[in-house]
C-alpha positions in Angstrom: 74.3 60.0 65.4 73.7 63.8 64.7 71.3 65.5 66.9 70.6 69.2 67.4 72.0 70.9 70.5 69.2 72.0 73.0 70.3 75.1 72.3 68.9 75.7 68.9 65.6 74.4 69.8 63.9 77.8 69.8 65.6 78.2 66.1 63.4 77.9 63.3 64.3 75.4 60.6 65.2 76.9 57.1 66.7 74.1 54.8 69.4 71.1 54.8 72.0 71.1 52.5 74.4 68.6 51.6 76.4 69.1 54.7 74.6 71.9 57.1 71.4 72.6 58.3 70.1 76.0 58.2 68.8 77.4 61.1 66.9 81.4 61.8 68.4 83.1 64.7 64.6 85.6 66.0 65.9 88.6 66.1 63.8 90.7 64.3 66.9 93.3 64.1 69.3 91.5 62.2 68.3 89.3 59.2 70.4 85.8 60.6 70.8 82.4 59.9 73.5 79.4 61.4 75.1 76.8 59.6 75.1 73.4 61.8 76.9 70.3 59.6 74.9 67.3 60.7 77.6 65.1 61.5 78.3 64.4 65.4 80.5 65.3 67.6 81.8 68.8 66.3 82.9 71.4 68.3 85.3 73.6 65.9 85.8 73.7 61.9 89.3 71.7 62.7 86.9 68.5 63.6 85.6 68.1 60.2 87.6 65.7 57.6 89.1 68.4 54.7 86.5 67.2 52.1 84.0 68.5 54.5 85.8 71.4 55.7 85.8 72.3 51.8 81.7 71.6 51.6 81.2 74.0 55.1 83.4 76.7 53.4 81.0 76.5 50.1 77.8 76.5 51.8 78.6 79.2 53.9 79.4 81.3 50.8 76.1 80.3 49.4 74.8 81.4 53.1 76.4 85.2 52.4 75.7 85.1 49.2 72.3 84.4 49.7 71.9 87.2 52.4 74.0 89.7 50.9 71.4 89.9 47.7 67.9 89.3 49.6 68.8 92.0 52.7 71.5 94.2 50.6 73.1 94.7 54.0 76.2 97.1 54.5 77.9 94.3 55.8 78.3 90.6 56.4 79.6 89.1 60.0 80.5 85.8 59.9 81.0 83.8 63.2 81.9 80.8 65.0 82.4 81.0 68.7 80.7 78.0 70.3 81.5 79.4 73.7 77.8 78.9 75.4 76.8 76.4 72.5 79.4 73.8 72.2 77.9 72.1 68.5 79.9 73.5 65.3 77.8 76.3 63.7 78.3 79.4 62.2 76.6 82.7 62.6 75.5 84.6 59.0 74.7 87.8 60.1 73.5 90.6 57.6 74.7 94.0 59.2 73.6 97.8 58.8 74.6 101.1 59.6 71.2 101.7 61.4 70.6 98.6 63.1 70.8 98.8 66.8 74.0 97.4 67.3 75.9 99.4 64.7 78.9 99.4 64.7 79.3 96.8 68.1 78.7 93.1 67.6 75.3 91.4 67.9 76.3 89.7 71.0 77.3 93.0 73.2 73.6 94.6 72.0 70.5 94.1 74.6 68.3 94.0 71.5 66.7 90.9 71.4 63.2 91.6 70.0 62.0 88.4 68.1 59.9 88.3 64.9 56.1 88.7 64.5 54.6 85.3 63.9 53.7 86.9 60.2 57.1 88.7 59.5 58.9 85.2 60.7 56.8 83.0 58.4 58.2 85.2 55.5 61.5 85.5 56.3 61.5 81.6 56.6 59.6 81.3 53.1 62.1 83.5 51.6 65.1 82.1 52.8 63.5 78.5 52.1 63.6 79.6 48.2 66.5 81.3 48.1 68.1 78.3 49.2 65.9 75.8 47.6 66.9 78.0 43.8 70.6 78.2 44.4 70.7 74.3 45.9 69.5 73.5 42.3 72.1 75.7 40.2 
């Protein structure tokens, strides 16, 4: 049975799509999203049958995709380490030349300043139908 790791339980819930849930990483700095597939038992791509590998690999395009257009970032970073969460997911991560981590990753910044309540219901909302538009094209 799929179940969230305890991990993500400070993540706020975007979507589900066929395969993944969409989770928001609060970090007000970088617009961010993960990719969990709701199957159990995953720990790296490899673990997924190839029809599914196929499904993760198009709805993580539909993930960039997505955030490419809404945040127009300079650049995309797209991740999966697992090493302190151990579930399959993949970072989205929407990248600019001013943010606060430019040009380092994410994960070697101290910058950790989460959303306003308002700015986070918005960036949910958006996402939400963003993903909601392109799940029906």
């Amino acid at each position: 049975m799929f179940k969230l790791h305890p991990n993500f339980s400070n993540h706020a819930h975007i979507v589900d799509l066929d395969l993944c849930t969409v989770l928001l990483q609060d970090r007000a700095a970088y617009p961010w999203v993960l990719l969990v597939p709701r199957l159990p038992n995953l720990s790296k791509i490899m673990d997924l049958k190839i029809e599914n590998q196929l499904k993760f690999v198009h709805e993580m395009d539909l993930a960039q995709n997505i955030l490419w257009k809404l945040f127009l970032p300079e650049q995309l970073n797209v991740a999966a380490i697992g090493n302190k969460t151990p579930q399959l997911h993949i970072h989205i991560i929407a990248r600019y030349l001013n943010d606060p981590a430019w040009p380092d990753t994410v994960w070697d910044h101290s910058e950790q300043t989460p959303y306003t309540s308002e700015n986070k219901k918005i960036m949910i909302e958006n996402l939400q139908a963003a993903f909601t538009s392109k799940k029906m094209n």
